[in-house]
C-alpha positions as CSV (number, residue, x, y, z in Angstrom):
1,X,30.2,-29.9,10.1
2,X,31.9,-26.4,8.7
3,X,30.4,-23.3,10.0
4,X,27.9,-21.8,7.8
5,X,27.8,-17.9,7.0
6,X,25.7,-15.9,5.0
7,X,28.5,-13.5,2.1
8,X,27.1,-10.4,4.4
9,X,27.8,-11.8,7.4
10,X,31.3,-13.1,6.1
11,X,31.8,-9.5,4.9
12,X,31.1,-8.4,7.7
13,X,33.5,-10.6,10.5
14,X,36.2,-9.5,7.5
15,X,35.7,-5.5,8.2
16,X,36.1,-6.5,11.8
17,X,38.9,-8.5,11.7
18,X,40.7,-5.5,9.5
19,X,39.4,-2.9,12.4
20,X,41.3,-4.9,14.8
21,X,44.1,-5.5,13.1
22,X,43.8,-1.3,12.6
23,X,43.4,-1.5,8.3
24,X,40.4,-0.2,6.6
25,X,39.4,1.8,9.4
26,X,37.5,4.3,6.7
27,X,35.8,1.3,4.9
28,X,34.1,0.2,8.4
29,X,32.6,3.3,9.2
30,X,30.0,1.9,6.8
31,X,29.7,-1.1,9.0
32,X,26.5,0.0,10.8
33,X,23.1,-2.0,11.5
34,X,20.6,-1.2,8.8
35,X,18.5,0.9,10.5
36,X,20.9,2.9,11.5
37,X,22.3,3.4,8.2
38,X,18.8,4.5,7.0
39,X,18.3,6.8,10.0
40,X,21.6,9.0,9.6
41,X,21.4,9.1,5.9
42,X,17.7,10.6,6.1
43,X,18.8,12.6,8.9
44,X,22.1,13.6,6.6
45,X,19.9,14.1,3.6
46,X,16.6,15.7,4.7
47,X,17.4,17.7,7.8
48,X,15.8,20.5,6.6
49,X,13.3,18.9,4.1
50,X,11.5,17.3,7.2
51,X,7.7,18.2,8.7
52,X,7.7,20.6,11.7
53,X,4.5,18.9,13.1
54,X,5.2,20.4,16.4
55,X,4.0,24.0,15.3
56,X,1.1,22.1,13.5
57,X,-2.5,21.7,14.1
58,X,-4.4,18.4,12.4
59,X,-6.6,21.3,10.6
60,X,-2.6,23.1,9.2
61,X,-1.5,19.5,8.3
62,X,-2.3,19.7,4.5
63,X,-0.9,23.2,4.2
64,X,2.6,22.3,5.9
65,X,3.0,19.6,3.7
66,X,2.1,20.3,0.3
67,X,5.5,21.9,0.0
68,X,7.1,19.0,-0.5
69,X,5.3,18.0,-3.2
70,X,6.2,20.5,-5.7
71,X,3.8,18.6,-8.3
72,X,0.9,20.1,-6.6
73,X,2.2,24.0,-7.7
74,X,2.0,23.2,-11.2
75,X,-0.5,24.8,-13.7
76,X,-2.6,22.9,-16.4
77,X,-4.6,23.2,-19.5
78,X,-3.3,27.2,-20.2
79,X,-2.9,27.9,-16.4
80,X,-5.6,26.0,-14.8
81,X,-4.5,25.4,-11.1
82,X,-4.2,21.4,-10.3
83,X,-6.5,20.2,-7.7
84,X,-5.8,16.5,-7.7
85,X,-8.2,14.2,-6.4
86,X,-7.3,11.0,-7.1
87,X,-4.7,10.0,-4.8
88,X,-6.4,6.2,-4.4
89,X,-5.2,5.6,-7.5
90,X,-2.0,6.7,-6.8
91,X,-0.3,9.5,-4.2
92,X,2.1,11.8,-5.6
93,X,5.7,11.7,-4.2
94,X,7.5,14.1,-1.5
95,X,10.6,15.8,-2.2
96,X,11.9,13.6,0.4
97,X,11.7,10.2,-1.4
98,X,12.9,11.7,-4.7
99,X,15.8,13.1,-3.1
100,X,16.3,9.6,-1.2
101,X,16.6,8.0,-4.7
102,X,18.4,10.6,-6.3
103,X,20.7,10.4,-3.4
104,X,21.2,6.4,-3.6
105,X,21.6,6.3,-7.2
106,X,24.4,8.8,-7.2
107,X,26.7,7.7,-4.0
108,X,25.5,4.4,-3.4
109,X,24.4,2.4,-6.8
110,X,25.2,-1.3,-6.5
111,X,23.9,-4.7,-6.1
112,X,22.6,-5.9,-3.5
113,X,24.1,-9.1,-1.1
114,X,26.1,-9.8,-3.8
115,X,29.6,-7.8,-3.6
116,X,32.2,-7.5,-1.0
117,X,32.9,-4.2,-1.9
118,X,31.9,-0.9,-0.5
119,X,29.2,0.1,-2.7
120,X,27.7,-3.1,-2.9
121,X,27.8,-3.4,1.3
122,X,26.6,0.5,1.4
123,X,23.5,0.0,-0.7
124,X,23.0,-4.0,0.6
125,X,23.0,-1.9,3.9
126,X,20.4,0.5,2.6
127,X,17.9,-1.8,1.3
128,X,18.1,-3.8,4.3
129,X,17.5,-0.7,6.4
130,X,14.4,0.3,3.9
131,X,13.0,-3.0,5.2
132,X,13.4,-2.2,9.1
133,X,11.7,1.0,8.4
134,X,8.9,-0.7,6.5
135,X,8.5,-3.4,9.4
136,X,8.6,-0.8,12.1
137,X,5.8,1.4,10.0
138,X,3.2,-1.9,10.4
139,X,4.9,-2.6,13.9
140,X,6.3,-6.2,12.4
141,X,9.8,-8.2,12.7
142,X,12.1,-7.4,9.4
143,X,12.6,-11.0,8.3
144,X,8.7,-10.6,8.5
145,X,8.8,-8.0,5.8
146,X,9.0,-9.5,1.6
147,X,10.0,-6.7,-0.6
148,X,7.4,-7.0,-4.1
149,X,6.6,-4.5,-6.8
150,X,3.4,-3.6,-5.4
151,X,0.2,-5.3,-3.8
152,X,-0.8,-7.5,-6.9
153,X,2.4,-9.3,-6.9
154,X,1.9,-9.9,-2.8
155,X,-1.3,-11.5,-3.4
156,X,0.2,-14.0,-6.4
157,X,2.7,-14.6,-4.1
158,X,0.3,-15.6,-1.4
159,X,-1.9,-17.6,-4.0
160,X,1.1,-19.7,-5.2
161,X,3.2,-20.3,-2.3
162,X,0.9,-20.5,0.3
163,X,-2.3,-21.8,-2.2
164,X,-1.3,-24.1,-3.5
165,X,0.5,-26.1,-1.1
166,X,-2.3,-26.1,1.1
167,X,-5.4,-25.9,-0.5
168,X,-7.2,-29.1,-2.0
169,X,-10.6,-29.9,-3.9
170,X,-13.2,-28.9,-1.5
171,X,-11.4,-26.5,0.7
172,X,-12.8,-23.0,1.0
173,X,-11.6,-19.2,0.2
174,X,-13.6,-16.0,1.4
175,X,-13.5,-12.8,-0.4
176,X,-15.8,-10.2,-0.4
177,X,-18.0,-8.7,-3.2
178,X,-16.3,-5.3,-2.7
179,X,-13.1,-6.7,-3.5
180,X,-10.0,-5.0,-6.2
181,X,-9.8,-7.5,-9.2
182,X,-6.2,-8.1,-7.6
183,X,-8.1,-10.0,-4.6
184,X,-10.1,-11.8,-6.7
185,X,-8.5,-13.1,-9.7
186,X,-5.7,-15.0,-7.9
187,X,-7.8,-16.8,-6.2
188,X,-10.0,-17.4,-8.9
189,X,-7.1,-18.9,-10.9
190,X,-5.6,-21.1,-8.0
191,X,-9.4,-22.3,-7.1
192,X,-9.3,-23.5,-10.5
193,X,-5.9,-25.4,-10.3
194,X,-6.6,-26.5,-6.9
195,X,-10.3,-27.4,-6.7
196,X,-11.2,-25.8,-3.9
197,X,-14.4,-23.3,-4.2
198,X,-14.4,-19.7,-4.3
199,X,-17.5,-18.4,-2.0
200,X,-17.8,-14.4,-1.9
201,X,-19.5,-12.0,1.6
202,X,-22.5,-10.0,0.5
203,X,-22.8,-6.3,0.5
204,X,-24.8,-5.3,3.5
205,X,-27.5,-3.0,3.6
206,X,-25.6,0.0,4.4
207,X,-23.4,-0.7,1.6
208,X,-20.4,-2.3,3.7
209,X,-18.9,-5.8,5.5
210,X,-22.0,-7.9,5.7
211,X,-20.5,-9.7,8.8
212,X,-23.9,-12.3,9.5
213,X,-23.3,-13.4,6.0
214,X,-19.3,-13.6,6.7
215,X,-20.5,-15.7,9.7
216,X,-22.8,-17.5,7.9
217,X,-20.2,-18.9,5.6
218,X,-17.4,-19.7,8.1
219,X,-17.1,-23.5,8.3
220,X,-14.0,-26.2,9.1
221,X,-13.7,-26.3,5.2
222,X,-12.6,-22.5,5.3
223,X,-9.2,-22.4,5.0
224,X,-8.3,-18.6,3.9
225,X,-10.5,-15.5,4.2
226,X,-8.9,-12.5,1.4
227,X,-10.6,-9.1,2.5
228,X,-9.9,-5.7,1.7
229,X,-9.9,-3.5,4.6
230,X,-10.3,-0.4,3.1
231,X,-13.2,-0.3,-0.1
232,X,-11.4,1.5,-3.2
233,X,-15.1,2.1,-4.3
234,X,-17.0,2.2,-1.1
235,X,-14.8,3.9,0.9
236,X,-15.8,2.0,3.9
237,X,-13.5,0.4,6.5
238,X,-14.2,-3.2,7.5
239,X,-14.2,-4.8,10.7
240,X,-11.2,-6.6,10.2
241,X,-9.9,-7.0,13.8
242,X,-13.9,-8.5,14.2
243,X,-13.1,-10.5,10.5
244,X,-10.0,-12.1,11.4
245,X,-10.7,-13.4,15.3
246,X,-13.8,-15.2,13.4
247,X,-12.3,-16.5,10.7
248,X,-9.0,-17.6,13.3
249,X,-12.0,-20.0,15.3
250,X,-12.1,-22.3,12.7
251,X,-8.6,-22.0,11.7
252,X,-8.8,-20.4,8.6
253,X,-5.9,-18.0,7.6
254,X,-6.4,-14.1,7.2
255,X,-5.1,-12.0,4.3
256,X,-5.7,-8.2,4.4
257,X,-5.5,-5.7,1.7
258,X,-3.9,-2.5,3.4
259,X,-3.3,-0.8,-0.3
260,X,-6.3,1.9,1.3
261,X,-5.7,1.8,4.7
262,X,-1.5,1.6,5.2
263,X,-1.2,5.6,3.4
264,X,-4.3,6.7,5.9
265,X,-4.3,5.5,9.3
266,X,-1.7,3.6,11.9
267,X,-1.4,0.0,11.1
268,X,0.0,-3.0,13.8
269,X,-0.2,-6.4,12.4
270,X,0.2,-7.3,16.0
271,X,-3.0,-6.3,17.1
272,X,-5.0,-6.9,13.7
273,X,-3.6,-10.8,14.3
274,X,-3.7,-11.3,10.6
275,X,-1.7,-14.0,8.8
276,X,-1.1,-11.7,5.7
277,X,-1.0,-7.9,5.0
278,X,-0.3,-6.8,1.8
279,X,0.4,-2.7,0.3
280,X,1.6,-1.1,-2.8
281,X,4.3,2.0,-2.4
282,X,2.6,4.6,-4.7
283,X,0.0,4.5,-2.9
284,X,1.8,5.7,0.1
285,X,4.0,8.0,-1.3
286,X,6.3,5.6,-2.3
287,X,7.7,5.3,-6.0
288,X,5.6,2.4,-8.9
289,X,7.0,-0.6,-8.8
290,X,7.5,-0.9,-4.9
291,X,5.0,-2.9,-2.0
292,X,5.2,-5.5,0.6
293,X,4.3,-8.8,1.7
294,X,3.9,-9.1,5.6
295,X,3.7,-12.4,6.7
296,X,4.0,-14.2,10.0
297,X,7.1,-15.4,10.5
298,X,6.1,-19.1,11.0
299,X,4.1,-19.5,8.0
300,X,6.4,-17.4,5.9
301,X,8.9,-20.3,7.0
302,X,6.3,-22.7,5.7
303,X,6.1,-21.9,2.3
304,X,7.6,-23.0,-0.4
305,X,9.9,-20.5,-3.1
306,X,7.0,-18.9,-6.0
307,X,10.0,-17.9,-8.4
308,X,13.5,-19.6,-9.1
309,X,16.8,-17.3,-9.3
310,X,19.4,-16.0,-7.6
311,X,19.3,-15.0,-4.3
312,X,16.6,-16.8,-3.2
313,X,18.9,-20.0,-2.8
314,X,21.0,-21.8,-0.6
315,X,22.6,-24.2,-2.3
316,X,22.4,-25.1,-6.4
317,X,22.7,-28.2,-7.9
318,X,22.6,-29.2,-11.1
319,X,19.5,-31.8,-10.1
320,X,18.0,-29.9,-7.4
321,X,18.7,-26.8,-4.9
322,X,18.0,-25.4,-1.5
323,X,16.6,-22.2,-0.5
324,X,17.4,-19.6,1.5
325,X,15.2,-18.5,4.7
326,X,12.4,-15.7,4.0
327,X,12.5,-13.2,3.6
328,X,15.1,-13.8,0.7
329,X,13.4,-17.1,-0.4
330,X,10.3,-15.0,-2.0
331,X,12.7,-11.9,-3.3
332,X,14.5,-14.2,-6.7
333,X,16.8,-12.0,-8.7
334,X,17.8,-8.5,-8.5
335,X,15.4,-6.4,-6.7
336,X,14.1,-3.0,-7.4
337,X,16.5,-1.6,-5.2
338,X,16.1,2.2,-5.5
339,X,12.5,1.8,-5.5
340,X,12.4,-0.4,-1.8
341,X,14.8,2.7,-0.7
342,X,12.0,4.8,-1.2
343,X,9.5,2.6,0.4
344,X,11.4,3.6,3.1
345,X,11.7,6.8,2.7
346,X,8.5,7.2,2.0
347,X,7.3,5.0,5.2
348,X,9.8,7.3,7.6
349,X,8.4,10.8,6.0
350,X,4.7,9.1,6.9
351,X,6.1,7.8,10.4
352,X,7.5,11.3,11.1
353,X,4.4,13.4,10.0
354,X,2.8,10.8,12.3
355,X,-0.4,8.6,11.1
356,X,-2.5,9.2,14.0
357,X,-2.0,13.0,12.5
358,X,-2.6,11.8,9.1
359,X,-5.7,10.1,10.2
360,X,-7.5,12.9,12.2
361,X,-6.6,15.6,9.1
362,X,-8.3,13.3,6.5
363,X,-10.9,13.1,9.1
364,X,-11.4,16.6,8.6
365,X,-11.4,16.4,5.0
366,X,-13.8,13.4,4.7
367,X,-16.3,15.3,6.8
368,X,-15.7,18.4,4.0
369,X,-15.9,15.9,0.9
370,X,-19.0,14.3,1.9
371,X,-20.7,17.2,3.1
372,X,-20.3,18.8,-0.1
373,X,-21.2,16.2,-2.0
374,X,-24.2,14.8,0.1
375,X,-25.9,18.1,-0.5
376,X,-26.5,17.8,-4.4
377,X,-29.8,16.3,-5.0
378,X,-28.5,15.3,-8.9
379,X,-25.8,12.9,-7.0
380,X,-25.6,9.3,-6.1
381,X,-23.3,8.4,-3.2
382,X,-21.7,5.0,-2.3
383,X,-21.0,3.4,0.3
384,X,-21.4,4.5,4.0
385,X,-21.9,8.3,5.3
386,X,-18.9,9.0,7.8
387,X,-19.5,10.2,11.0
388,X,-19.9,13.7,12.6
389,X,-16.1,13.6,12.8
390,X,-15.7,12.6,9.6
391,X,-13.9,9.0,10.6
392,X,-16.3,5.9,10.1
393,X,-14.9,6.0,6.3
394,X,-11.8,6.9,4.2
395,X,-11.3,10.4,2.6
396,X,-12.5,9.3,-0.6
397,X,-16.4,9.5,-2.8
398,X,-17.7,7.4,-5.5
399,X,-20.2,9.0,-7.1
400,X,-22.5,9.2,-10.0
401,X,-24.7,12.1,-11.9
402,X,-28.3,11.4,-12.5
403,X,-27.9,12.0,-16.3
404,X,-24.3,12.4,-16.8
405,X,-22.0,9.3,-17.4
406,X,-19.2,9.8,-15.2
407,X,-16.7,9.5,-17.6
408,X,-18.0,13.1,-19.6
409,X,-17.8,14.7,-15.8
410,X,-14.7,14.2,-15.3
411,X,-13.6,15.1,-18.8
412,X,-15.3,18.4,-18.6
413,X,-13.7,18.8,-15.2
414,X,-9.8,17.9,-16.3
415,X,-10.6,20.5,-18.1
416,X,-10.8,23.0,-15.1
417,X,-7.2,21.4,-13.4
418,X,-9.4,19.2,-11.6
419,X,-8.0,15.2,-11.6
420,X,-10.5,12.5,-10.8
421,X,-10.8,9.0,-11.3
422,X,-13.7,7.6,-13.8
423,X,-14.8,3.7,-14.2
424,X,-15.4,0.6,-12.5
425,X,-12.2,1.5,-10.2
426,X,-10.7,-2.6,-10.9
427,X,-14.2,-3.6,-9.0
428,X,-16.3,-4.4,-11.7
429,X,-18.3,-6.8,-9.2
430,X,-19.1,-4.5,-7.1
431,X,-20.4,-2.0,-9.6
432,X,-22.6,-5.0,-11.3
433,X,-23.8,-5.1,-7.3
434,X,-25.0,-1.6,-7.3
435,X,-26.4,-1.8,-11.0
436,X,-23.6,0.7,-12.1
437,X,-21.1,0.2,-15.2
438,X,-18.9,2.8,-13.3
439,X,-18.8,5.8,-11.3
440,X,-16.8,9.1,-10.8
441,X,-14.0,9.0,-7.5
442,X,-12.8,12.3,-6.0
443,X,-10.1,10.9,-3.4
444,X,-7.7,12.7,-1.3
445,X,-4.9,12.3,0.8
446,X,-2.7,14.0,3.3
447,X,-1.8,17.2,0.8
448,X,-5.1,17.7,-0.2
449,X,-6.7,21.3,1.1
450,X,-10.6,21.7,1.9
451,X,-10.5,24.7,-0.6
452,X,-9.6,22.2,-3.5
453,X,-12.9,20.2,-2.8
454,X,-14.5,23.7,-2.6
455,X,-13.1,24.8,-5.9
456,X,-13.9,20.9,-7.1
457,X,-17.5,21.8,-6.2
458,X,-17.6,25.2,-8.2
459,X,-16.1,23.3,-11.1
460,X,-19.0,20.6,-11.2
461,X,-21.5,23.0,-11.0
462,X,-20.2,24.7,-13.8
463,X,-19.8,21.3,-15.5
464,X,-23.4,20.3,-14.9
465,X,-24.7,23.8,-16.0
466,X,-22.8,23.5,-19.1
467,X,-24.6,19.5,-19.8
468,X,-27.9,21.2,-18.8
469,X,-27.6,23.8,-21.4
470,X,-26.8,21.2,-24.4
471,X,-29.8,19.6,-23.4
472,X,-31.7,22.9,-23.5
């Protein structure tokens, strides 16, 4: 039979055969492994935007870093300083990724494996480098790495491909009470088309992972456990390495929401074992519309296309088609291109700050937030306290006032610069679990200084003074 080649890879042998033959000599200089071609354009781009950790302290960390995110300077409401406390919702973005789109779209705009001409290998180059980076920030393989426009879209994908071709009636899916709607809606609606049953881990005492009950309702008819591994609400970490090893021993599959854990701590799929990882970008100071899908390579190979289009084929007919190995089987039709760039960017400004860094400065934080917080009398806390060094839990609180609805607290503070979340936080199970329509979330992430949750604390003082007096 003919040899077979990919168009890149027949682009490619084409740029070589004109180097040796001594033509094109200026077109090949773009011929580069991806990686690489990411590496020297940051490097190129940001050589003096990047974080001088060397001359930093975990304790500095937020203060050498907020100037790169000029959002932060701005003033509100008639000069109001921002203090912005709701980074799990979404993280604001570094100079360095807006520069790395800015950047793309002005030298490098094109479609992706789809043109033999220089833009078009220049930016197929760059996307394919964005997913190196990606893979090498969760320690996986690149064709292990599916570009999506954020978590949600993972988890469908997951759900449809994987779901439905291997669930039947009777089979079993674990989730957890504390889960986003995201992790629990998809299942909901393939348990439905599949008949298998939907059975859901209990809250434990202490307001995390109940892992007897997660024992409890591990069987040989458990065929997929979907955890988060980080609480949106709760703020508590999970046992996941604990989670996955017991659901493994009776050969269910494991999928793990990172979207609070990937921006906050060193992740390695390797050593977590699960089958599936999913995170959204802009929650990682990536841009909206980005995410990722890790899957092990062998059951990525497994599953069947969720959307038709281009790219994600082999061969078309006009009665059937073939499809093309992942990760380009699950990515149909044009990607967001600029927007996986700065995934990567946004990955490689996170990998050169370094996580462990990230992680021991929110520490810090953490330890501040809940201190502050813990104190007031007037306040209900959730989920677990963290401990004395502030790890044990991620740097954000969900709280609620004794006789102030949340959403009126955090009105009256927006009013003082300061930006928190209010409402059931896309875990309305979880706040029917606690007896709660909703609750107030100050979160914070690596930008975010101890003297804003001081301020933050002044502010709701003021605010609860002001309430106090209208009751008067």
């Amino acid at each position: 039979p003919p040899l077979r080649m990919s168009r890149a890879a027949l682009v490619r042998l084409w740029r070589m055969l004109l180097l040796a033959a001594g033509l094109g000599i200026r077109e090949v200089c773009t011929f580069r492994a991806p990686l690489q071609t990411l590496s020297m354009h940051y490097r190129k781009v940001h050589r003096n935007m990047r974080v001088n950790m060397a001359s930093s302290t975990s304790l500095s960390l937020g203060r050498e870093v907020r100037k790169d995110f000029p959002i932060l300077k701005q003033k509100v409401h008639g000069g109001k300083d921002l203090i912005y406390l709701d980074s799990a919702a979404t993280s604001q973005k570094p100079v360095q990724v807006l520069e790395a789109m800015r950047r793309f779209y002005e030298e490098s705009n094109s479609n992706v494996h789809r043109g033999s001409h220089a833009l078009s290998v220049k930016a197929t180059d760059m996307y394919e480098g964005a997913r190196e980076i990606v893979a090498k920030f969760v320690k996986a393989k690149r064709e292990e790495i599916v570009f999506t426009s954020g978590a949600t879209e993972a988890i469908n994908l997951v759900a449809y491909s994987w779901g439905m071709s291997n669930l039947k009636p009777g089979d079993e899916i674990l989730i957890s009470e504390m889960e986003h709607h995201s992790n629990i809606v998809p299942w909901q609606l393939v348990a439905s088309k599949t008949g298998a049953v939907l059975k859901h881990v209990k809250l434990s005492s202490q307001q995390g992972f109940d892992m007897d009950h997660f024992r409890s309702l591990l069987s040989d008819k458990t065929k997929l456990v979907a955890v988060v591994h980080v609480s949106n609400m709760l703020g508590c970490i999970n046992p996941v390495q604990e989670i996955v090893a017991a659901a493994h021993a009776v050969g269910a599959k494991v999928l793990l929401d990172a979207c609070q854990s990937a921006p906050h701590m060193p992740l390695d799929v390797g050593l977590l074992d699960c089958d599936f990882l999913v995170a959204s970008g802009h929650k990682l100071c990536a841009p909206s519309g980005s995410g990722f899908l890790y899957g092990k390579k062998e059951i990525l190979e497994s599953m069947p296309p969720w959307k038709g289009g281009g790219e994600m084929i082999d061969e078309v007919f006009l009665d059937h088609s073939t499809f093309a190995s992942p990760p380009g089987r699950f990515e149909a039709g044009t990607p967001a291109i600029a927007e996986c760039y700065g995934l990567g960017a946004a990955c490689q400004y996170l990998m050169d700050i370094g996580m462990e860094n990230i992680e021991a400065y929110e520490h810090a934080i953490t330890k501040h937030l809940w201190a502050t917080l813990s104190g007031r009398e007037d306040l209900t806390l959730y989920g677990p306290a963290p401990a004395a060094d502030g790890g044990g839990r991620a740097a954000l609180v969900s709280f609620n006032h004794k006789t102030i609805q949340a959403s009126d607290l955090t009105t009256f503070l927006d009013m003082e610069g300061v930006a928190l979340r209010s409402g059931h936080h896309c875990t309305q199970p979880l706040h029917r679990k606690l007896g709660v329509s909703g609750s107030a979330r100050a979160s914070c992430y690596l930008y975010t200084l101890e003297e804003e949750i001081d301020e933050f604390a002044r502010h709701l003082q003021d605010t609860v003074e002001i309430f106090r007096s209208l009751e008067g």
